[in-house]
N, C-alpha and C positions, 0 to 999 in steps of 0.2 A: 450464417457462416459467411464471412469474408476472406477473399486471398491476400495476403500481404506479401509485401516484394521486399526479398533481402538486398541492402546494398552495404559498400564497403564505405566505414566510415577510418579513414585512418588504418589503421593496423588490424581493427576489430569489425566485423561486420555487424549490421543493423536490422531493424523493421521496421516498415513505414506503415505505420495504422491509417486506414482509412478515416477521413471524419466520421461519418459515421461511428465506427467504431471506437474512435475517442469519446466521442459523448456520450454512447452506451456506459462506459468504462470511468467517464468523469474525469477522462483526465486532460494536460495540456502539458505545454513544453516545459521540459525540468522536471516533471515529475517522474516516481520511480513506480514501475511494475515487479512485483514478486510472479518470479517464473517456477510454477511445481509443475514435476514430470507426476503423471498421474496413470492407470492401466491404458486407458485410451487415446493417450498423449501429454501432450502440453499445455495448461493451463496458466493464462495470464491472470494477473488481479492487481488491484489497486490495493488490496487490503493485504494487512501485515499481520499474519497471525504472533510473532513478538511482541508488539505495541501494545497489542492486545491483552497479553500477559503482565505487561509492563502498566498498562493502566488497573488490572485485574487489582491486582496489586495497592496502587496506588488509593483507587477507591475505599480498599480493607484499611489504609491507616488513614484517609480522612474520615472515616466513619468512628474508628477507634479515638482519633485524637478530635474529634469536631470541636469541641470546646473550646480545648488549648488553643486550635490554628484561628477560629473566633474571635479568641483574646490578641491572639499575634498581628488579624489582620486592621484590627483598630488605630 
């Protein structure tokens, strides 16, 4: 567990990750964290459980159409 330090960025305030804690996390500047309020607080994450749905997804019609998209990408 690490402390982070809120600062005011503009109108909205902030958190400033430790490095450490970015590189646990994988991430760097620009990128975005998905914040869940969870029973024991706050959990950060690099991962997007939408995307995830969205590739879910995506995989069931390249499996369905493999053929077709085969023929397309010639």
């Amino acid at each position: 567990m690490s402390k982070l330090k809120v600062v005011q960025v503009g109108n909205s305030l902030g958190v400033i990750l430790p490095k450490a804690t970015a590189l646990h996390l994988r991430v760097a500047k620009g990128d975005a964290l998905n914040c869940v309020q969870t029973q024991g607080g706050v959990e950060l994450s690099p991962f997007d459980p939408g995307f995830e749905k969205k590739m879910a997804v995506a995989r069931r019609v390249m499996r369905r159409y493999r053929n077709a998209l085969r023929e397309l990408a010639k």
